[in-house]
N, C-alpha and C positions, 0 to 999 in steps of 0.2 A: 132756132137751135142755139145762135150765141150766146144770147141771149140767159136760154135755160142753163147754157153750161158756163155762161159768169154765175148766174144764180147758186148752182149745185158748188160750185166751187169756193165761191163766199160763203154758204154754208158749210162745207169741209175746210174750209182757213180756219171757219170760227171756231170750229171742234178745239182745235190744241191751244189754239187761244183762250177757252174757257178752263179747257186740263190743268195749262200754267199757273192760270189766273189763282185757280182752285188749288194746287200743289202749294204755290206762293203762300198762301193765307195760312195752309196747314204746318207749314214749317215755320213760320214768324208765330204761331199759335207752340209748336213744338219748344220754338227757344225761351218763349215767355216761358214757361213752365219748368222748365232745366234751370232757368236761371233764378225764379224765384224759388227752387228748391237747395239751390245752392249756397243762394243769400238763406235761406233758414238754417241750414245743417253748419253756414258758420259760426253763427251767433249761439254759440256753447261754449261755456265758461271750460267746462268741464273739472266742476269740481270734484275731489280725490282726499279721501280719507286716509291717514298713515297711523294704526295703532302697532302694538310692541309683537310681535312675532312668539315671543314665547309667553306660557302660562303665567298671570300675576298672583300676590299673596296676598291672603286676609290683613288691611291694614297697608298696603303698596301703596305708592304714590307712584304714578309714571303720564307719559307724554301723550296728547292725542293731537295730530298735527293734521290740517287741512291745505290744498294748494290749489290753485286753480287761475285764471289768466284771461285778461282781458280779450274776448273776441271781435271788437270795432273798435275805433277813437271816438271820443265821447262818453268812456263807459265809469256812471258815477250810479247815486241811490245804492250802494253797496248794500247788502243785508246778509250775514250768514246766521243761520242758527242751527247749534246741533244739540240732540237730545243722547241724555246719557242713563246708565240705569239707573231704578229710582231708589233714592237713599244715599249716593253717592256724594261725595263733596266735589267740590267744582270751584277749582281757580284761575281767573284769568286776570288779563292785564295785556292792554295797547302796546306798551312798547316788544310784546313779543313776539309782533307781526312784521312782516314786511312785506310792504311798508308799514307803519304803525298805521293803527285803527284810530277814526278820531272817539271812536265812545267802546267801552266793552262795561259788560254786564254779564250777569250769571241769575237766573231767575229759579228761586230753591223750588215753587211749588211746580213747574212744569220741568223739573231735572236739564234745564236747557243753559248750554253757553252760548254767548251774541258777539258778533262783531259787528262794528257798522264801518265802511269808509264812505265817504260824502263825492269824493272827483271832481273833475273828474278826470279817466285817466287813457291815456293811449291807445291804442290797439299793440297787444302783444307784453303788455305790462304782466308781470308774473307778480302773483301775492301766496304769501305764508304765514296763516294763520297756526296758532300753537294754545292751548291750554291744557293745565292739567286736572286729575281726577284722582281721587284717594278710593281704594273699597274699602269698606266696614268691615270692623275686625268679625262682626256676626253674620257677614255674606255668607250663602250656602255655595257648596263646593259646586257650581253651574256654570254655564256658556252663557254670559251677558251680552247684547245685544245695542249698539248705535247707531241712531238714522237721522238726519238732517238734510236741510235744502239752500239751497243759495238764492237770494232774488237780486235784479238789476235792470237796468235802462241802458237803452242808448240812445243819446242825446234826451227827446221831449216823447220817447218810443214808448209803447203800454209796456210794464214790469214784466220781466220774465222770469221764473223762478225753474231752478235743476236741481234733483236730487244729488246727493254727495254722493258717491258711487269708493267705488276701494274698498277697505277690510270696514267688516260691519260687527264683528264679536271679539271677545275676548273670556278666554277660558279661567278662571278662580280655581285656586289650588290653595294648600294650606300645609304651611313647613309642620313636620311632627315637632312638636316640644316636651318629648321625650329624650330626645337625641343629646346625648352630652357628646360635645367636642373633644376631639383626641389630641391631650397634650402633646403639644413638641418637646420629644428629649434634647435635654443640655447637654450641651456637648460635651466629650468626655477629652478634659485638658490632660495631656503627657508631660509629669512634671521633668525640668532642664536639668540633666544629669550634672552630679558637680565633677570639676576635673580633679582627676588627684594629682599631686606633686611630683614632678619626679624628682628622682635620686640623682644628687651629685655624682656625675663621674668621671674618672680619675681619665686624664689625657694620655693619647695612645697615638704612636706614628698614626697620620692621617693616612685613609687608605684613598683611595682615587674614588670619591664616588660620583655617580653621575644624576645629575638633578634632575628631579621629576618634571616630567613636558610639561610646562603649563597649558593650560586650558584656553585655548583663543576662545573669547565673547562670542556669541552666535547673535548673528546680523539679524537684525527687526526685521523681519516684514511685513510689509505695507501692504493689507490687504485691496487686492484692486476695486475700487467700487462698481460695482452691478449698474448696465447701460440701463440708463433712463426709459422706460418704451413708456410714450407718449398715445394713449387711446386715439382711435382715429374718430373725431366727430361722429356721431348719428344725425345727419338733421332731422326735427324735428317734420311729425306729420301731422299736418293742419286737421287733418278728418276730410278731407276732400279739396277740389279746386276751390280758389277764393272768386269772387265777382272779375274780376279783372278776367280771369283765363277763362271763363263761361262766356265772358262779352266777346273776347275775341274769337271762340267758338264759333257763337251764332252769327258773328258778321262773314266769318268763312264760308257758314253754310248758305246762310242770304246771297251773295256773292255768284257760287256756284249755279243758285237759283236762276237769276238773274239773264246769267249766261244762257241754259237753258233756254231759256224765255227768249232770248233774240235769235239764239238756234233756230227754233219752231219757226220766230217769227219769217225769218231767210226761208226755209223751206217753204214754207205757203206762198209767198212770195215770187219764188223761181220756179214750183207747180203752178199758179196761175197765168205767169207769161208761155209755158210751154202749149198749154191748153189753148189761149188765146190766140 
């Protein structure tokens, strides 16, 4: 009978012992997966298109500006390209980035502007790209349309490429050139009266008179200047936790695990000597 009841009992130790064993695995399986999901959703550039808010004119020249920022250290193979509508002129130039681009181009048959920067560069580096675009004086009065993508590496990583996200159209409009301007009237000058002469006159006991108040100066004032109010920070949101606070995560949850696991093991343990 002790016998069987060491036996039965070694077989109920080993129960929670396998539970553990089994929970264990599923949670070191859980934190792998959180945390390569984490390392994926940082490594976005996020790049962001900036076009002009209000409606352009047949013949406008104005700005299309791009930003976006380093997600790791290491991060070179720079590549932006954005597409503009077709017919449009297209000018760029390196030094209107920043940082400067080492190569820019403008390719007329695919309506595309190019930056390239080589790196490589930090994690947390912010870049601004800028070129500009003319419509055609024979644009039709429509909603034109911009989409591009960004590609990159980190360190010796396979290329990653994101679309540009932000404003993606711009409205064409057309000044009437009918319209004549409304002259400003000249101003209408009051000519300086001239003074007339007066007449000699004959002296007469002075009578007591009493002279007119002068006029005291009215004091400057100094208008008070308006308190400075200084914006409070926003920090900045990464799009989620970076590797670092995921690792310290799963080593909490492992930890806890752990514990657990010599729990059980005590239990089995101090039920085996009582039985015994």
């Amino acid at each position: 009978m002790r016998v069987v009841r060491k036996k039965g009992l070694s077989i109920m130790a080993s129960g929670p012992r396998l539970s553990l064993v089994a929970t264990l695995v599923l949670a070191l399986l859980c934190i792998s997966a959180v945390l390569q999901s984490g390392t994926a959703s940082a490594q976005n550039a996020n790049p962001t298109r900036d076009l002009t808010d209000a409606p352009v004119q047949r013949g406008e020249t104005f700005d299309v500006t791009i930003t976006f920022i380093a997600p790791y250290d290491d991060f070179n193979s720079i590549g932006l390209t954005d597409n503009v509508p077709t017919g449009w002129d297209i000018q760029v130039d390196k030094t209107w980035c920043t940082p400067s681009a080492e190569n820019a181009k403008w390719d007329i048959p695919l309506n595309q502007a190019q930056y390239v920067w080589f790196g490589p560069y930090d994690k947390g580096q912010e870049f601004t790209s800028l070129y500009k675009v003319t419509v055609p004086a024979e644009s039709g009065l429509d909603t034109y349309l911009f989409d591009g993508e960004l590609g990159y590496k980190i360190a010796s990583s396979a290329r990653v490429f994101k679309d540009i996200g932000g404003d993606s159209n711009t409205y064409v409009t057309a000044a009437d050139p009918y319209t004549t301007p409304t002259p400003t009237p000249a101003s209408s000058l009051t000519p300086t009266p001239t003074s007339t002469p007066s007449p000699t006159l004959t002296p007469t006991p002075a009578s007591s008179l009493t002279p007119a108040p002068t006029s005291s100066p009215s004091s400057t004032l100094t208008p008070t200047p308006a308190p400075s109010l200084t914006p409070t920070p926003i920090p900045a949101t990464g799009g989620g936790l970076g590797p670092g606070a995921w690792t310290g995560i799963g080593i909490g949850i492992l930890a806890g695990i752990l514990f657990l696991f010599g729990l059980a093991v005590w239990i089995a343990k101090r039920q085996r000597i009582k039985e015994a």
